[in-house]
One Martini backbone bead per residue (centre of mass of N, CA, C, O) as a GRO file, in nm:
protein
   49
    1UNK     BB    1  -6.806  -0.515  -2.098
    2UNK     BB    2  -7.024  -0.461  -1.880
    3UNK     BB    3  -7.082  -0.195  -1.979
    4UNK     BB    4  -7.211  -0.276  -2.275
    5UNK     BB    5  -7.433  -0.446  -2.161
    6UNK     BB    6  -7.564  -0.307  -1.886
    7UNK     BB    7  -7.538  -0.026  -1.844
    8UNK     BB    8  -7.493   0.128  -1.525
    9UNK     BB    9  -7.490   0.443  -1.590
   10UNK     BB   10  -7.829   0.425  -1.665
   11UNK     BB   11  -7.865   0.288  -1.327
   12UNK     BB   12  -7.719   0.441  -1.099
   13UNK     BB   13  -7.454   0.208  -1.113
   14UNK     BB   14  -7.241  -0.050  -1.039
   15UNK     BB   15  -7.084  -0.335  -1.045
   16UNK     BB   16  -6.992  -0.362  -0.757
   17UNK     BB   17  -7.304  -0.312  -0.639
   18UNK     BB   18  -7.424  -0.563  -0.758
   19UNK     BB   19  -7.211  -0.780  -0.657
   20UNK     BB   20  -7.329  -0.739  -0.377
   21UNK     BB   21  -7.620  -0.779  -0.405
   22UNK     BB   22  -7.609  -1.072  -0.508
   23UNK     BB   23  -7.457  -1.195  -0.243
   24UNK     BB   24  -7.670  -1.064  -0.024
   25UNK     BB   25  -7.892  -1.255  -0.182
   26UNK     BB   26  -7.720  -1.555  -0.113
   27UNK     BB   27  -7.691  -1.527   0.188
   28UNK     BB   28  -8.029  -1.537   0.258
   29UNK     BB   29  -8.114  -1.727   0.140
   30UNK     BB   30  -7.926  -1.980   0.270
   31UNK     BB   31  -8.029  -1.886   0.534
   32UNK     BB   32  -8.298  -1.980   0.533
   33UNK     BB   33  -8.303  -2.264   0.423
   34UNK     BB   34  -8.115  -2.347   0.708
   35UNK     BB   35  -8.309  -2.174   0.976
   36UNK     BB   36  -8.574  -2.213   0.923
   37UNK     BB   37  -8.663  -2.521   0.984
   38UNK     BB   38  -8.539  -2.533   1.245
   39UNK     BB   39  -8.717  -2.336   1.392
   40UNK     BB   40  -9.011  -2.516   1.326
   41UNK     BB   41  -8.885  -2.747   1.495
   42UNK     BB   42  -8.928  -2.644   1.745
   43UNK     BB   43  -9.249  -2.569   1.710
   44UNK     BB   44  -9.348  -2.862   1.607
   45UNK     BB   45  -9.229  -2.919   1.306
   46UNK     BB   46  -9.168  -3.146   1.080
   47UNK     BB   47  -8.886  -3.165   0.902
   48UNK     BB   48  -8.980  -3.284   0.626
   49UNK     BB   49  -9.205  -3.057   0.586
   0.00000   0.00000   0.00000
């Protein structure tokens, strides 16, 4: 099914690496959203803000 909706065989990829890429975007995300607060409230830049 998803080879008929989304053709990747015309996009030179796979299933496979599409939802590996799609992981690994959610996965940086993520650790962003996470890290990058904490990071900042080091150097002095209030938490809530």
């Amino acid at each position: 099914m998803l080879q008929r909706v989304f053709h990747p065989d015309e996009n030179q990829t796979t299933v496979r690496r599409e939802l590996l890429a799609g992981l690994t975007t959610f996965m940086t995300m993520a650790y962003v959203v996470v890290v990058n607060p904490q990071i900042l409230a080091k150097s002095g830049m209030p938490w809530p803000a």
